[in-house]
SEDRENLO-548016 format. One record per residue: y, z, x of N, C-alpha, C in turn; chain; residue number from 1. Coordinates in nm, 2 decimals. Example, Ala and Ser with C-alpha at 12.3 -4.5 7.8 and 13.67 -1.06 7.14 Angstrom:
<guros>
nnorth:nup:neast:canorth:caup:caeast:cnorth:cup:ceast:ch:i
-0.57:0.78:1.32:-0.45:0.78:1.23:-0.33:0.78:1.32:A:1
-0.22:0.71:1.28:-0.11:0.71:1.37:0.00:0.79:1.29:A:2
</guros>
This chain:
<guros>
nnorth:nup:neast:canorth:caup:caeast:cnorth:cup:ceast:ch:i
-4.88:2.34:1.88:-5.00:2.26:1.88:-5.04:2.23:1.74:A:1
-5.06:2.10:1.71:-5.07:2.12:1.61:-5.30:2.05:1.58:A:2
-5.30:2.08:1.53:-5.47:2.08:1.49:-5.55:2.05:1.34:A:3
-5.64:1.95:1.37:-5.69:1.86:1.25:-5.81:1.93:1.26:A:4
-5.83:2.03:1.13:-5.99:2.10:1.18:-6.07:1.97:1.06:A:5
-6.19:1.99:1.06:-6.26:1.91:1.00:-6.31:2.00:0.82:A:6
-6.32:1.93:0.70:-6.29:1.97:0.56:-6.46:1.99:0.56:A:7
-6.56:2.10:0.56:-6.70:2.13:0.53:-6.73:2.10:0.39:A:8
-6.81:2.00:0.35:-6.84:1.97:0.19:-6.98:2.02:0.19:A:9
-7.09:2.01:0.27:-7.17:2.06:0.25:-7.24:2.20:0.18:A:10
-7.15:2.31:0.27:-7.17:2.41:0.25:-7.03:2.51:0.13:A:11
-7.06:2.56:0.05:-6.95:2.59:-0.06:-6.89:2.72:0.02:A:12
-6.89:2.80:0.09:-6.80:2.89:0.20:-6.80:2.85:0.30:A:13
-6.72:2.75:0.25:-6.65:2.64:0.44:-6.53:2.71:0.46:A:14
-6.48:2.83:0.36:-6.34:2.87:0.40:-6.35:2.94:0.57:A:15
-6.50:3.01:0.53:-6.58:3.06:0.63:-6.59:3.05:0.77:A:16
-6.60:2.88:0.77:-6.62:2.86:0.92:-6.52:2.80:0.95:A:17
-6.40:2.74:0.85:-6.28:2.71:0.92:-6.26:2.82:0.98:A:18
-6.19:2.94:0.88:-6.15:3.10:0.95:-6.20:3.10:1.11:A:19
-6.33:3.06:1.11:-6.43:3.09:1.22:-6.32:3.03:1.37:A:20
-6.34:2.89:1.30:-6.29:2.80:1.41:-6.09:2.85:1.44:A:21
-6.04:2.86:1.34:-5.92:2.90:1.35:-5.90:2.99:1.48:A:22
-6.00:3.10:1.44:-6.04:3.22:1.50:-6.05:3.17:1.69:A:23
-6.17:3.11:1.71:-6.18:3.08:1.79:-6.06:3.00:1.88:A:24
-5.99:2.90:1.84:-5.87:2.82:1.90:-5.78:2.95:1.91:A:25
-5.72:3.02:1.83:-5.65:3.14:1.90:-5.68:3.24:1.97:A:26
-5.82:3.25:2.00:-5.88:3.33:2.11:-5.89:3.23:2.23:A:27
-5.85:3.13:2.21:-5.87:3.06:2.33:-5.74:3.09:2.42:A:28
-5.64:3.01:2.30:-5.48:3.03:2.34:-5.48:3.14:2.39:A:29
-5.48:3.28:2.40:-5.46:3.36:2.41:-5.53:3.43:2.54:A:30
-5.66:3.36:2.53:-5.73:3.43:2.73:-5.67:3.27:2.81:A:31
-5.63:3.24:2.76:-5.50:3.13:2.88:-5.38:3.19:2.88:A:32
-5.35:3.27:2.84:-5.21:3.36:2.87:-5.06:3.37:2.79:A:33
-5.12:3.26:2.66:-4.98:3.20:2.62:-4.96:3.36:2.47:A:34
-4.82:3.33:2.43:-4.80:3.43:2.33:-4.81:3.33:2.18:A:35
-4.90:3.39:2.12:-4.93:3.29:1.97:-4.75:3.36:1.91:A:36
-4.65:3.29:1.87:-4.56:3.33:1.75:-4.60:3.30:1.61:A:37
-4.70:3.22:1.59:-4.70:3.14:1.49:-4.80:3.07:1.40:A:38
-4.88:3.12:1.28:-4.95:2.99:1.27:-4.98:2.95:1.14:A:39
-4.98:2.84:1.10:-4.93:2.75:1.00:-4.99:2.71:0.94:A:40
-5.01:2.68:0.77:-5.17:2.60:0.75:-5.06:2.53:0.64:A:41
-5.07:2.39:0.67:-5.04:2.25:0.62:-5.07:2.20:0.52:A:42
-5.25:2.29:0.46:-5.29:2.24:0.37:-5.44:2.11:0.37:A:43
-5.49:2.06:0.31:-5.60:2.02:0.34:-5.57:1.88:0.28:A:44
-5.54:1.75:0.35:-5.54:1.62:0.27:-5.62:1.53:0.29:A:45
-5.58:1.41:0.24:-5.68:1.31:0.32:-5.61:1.22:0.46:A:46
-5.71:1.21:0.50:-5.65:1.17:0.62:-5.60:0.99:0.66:A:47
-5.48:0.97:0.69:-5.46:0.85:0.74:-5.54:0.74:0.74:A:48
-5.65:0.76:0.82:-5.74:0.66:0.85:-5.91:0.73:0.92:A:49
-6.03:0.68:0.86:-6.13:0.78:0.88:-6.13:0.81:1.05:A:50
-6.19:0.92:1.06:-6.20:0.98:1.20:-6.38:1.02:1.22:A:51
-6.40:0.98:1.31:-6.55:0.99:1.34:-6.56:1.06:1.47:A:52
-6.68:1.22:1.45:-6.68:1.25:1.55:-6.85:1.36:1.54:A:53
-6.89:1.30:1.64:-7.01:1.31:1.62:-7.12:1.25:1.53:A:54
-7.09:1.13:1.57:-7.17:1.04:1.42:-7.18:1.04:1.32:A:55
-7.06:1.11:1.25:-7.03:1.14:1.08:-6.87:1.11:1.14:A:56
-6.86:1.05:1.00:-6.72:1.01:0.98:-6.66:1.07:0.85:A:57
-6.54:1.13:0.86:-6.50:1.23:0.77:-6.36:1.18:0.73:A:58
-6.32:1.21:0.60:-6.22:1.14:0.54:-6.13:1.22:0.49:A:59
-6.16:1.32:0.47:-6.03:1.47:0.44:-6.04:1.57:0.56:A:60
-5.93:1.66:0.56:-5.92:1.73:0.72:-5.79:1.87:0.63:A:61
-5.81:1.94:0.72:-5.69:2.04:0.70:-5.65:2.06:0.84:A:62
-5.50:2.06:0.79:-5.39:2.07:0.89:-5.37:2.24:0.91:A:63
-5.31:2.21:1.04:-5.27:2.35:1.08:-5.17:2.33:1.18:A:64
-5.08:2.42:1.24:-4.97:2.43:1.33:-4.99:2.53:1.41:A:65
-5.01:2.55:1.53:-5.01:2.69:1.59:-4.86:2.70:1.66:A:66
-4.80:2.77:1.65:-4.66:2.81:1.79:-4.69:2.88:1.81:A:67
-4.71:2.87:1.97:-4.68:2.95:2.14:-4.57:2.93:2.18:A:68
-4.58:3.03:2.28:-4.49:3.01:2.44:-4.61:3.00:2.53:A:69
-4.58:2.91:2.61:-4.67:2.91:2.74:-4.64:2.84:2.84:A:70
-4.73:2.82:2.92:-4.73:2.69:3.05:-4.84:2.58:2.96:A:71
-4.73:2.46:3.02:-4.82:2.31:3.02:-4.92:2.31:3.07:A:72
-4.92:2.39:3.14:-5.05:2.36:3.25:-5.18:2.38:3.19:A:73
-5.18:2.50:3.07:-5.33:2.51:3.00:-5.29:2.41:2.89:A:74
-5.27:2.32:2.92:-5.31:2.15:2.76:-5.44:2.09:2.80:A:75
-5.44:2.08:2.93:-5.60:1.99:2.95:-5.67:2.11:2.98:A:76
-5.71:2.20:2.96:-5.81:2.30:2.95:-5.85:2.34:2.81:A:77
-5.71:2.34:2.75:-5.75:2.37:2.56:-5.79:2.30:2.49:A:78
-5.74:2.16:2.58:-5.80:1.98:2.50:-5.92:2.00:2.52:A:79
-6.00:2.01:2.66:-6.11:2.00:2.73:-6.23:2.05:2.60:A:80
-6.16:2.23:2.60:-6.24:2.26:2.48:-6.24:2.28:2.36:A:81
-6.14:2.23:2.29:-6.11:2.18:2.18:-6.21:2.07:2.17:A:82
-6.20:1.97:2.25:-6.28:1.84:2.22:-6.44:1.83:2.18:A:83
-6.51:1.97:2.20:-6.66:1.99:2.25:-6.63:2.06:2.15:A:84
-6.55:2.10:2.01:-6.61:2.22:1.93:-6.57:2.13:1.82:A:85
-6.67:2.12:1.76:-6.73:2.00:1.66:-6.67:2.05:1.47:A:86
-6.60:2.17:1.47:-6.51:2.16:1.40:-6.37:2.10:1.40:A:87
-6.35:2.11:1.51:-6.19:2.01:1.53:-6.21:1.88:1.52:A:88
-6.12:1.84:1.46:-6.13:1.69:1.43:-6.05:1.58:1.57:A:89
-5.89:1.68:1.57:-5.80:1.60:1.60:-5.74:1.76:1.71:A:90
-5.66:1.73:1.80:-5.57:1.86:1.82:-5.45:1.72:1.90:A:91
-5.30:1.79:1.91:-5.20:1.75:2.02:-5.12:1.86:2.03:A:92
-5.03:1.84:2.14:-4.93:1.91:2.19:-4.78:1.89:2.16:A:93
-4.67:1.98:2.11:-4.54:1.91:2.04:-4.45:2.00:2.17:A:94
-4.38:1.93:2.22:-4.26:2.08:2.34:-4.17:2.06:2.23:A:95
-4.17:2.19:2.18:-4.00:2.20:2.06:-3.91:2.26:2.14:A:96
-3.89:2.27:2.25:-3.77:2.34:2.37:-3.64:2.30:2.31:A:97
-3.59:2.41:2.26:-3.46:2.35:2.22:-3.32:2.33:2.29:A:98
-3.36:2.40:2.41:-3.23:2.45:2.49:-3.16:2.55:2.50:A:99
-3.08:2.59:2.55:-2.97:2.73:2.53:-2.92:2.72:2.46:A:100
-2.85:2.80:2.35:-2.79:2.77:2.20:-2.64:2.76:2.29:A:101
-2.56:2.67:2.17:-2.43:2.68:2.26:-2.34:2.78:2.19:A:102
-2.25:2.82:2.23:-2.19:2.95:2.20:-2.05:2.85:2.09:A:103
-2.08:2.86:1.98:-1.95:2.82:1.87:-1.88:2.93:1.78:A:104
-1.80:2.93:1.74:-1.73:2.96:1.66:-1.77:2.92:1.51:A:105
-1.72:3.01:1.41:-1.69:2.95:1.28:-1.51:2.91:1.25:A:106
-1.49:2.97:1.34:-1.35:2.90:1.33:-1.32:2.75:1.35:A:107
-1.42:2.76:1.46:-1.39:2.63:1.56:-1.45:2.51:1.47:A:108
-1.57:2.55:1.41:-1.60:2.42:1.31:-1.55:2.42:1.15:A:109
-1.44:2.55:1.13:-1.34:2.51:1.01:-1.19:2.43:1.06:A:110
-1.22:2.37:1.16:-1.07:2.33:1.18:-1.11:2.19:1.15:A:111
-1.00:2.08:1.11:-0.99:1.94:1.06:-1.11:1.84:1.23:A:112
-1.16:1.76:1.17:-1.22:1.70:1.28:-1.11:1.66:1.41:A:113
-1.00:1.61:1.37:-0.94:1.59:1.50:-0.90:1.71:1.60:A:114
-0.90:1.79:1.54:-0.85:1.94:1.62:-0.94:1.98:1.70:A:115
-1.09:1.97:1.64:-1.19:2.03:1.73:-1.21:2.00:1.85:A:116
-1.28:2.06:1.95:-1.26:2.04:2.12:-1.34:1.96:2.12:A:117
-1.48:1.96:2.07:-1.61:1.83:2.06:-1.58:1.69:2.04:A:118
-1.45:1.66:1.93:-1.41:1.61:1.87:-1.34:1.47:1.99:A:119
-1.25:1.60:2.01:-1.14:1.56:2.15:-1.20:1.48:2.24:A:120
-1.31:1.57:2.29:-1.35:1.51:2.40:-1.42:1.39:2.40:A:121
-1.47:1.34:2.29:-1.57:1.21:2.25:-1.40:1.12:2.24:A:122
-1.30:1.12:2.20:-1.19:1.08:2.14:-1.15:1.03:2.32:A:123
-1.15:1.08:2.39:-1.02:1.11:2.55:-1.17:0.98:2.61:A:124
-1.27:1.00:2.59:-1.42:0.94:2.65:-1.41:0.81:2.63:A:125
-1.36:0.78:2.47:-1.36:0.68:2.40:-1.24:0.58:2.45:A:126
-1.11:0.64:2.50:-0.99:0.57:2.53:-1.03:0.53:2.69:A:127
-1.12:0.61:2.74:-1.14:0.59:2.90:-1.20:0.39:2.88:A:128
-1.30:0.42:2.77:-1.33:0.29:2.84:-1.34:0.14:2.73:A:129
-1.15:0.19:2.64:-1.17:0.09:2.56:-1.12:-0.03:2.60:A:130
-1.12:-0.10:2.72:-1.12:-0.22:2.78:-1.19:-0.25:2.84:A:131
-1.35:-0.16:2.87:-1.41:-0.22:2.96:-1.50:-0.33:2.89:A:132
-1.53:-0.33:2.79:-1.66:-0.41:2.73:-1.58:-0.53:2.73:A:133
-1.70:-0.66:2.75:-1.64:-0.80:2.75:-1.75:-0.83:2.65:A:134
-1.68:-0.93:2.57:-1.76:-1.01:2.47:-1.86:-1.09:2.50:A:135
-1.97:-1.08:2.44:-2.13:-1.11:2.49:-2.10:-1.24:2.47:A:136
-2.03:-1.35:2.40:-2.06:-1.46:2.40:-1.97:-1.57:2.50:A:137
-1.89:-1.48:2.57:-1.77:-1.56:2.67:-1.83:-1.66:2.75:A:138
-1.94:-1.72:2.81:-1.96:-1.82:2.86:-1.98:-1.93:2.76:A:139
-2.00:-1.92:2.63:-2.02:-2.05:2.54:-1.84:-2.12:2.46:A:140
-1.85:-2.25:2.50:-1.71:-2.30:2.46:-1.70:-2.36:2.29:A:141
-1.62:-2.31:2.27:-1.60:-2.31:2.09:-1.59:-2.49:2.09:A:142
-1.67:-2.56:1.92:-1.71:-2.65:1.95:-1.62:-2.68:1.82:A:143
-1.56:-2.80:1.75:-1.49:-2.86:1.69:-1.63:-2.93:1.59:A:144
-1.56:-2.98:1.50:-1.65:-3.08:1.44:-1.65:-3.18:1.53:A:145
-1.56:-3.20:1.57:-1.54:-3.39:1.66:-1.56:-3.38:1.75:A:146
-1.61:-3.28:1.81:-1.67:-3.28:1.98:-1.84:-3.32:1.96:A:147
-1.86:-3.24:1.81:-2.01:-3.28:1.81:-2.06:-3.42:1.75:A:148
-1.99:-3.42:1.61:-2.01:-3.56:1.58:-1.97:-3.65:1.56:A:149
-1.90:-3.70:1.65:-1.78:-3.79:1.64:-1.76:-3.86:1.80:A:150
</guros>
């Protein structure tokens, strides 16, 4: 998840009520069930383009990353209250799912590209269907200078 908290100018220990807010968004994640692995601070820049929320519009923000594991199913519940806590600026959801790792070798990727099985198989894929493509322009008839102006 990643999260836009809002940059406090007014008060000189705003590290204060970020922490605060930090605080709170991972106590949230966390009585929804998910496991925090992760959390990230991005740093504090200016932002893209102003963001108005609550009738003040604010022009720097700090970034943050949180990684879980969880269910999709709590995004519109954390949005819901994320949206009503007037330190967050911005929040979204990223699925980094990478898949099942595939089981390789170091041998397998020191051999020459043609030897490799990955390799092969794009190569045997590629011969399957090097005659099926037909040239995109085959309905137009090739024109001469003297067919057109003459």
């Amino acid at each position: 998840m990643s999260l836009l908290a809002r940059q406090n100018h007014l008060v000189s220990p705003g590290e204060q009520d970020l922490a605060a807010a930090l605080k709170r968004v991972g106590t949230l994640l966390l009585d929804h069930g998910v496991v925090l692995l992760n959390l990230q601070n991005l740093g504090t820049r200016d932002l893209p383009y102003k963001v108005k929320k609550e009738e003040i519009f604010y022009y720097k923000g700090s970034y943050f990353v949180y990684k879980f594991t969880g269910s999709p199913a709590i995004f519109s519940k954390v949005k819901e209250v994320c949206d009503r806590d007037t330190d967050i600026l911005k929040l979204g959801f990223v699925d980094v799912y990478k898949g099942d790792p595939k089981n390789c070798t170091l041998e397998e990727e020191l051999l020459p590209p043609a030897l490799r099985p990955s390799v092969k198989k794009l190569l045997e894929e590629s011969k399957k269907h090097k005659g099926v493509s037909k040239p995109f322009y085959k309905h137009l008839k090739t024109w001469n200078y003297y067919d057109i102006y003459m």
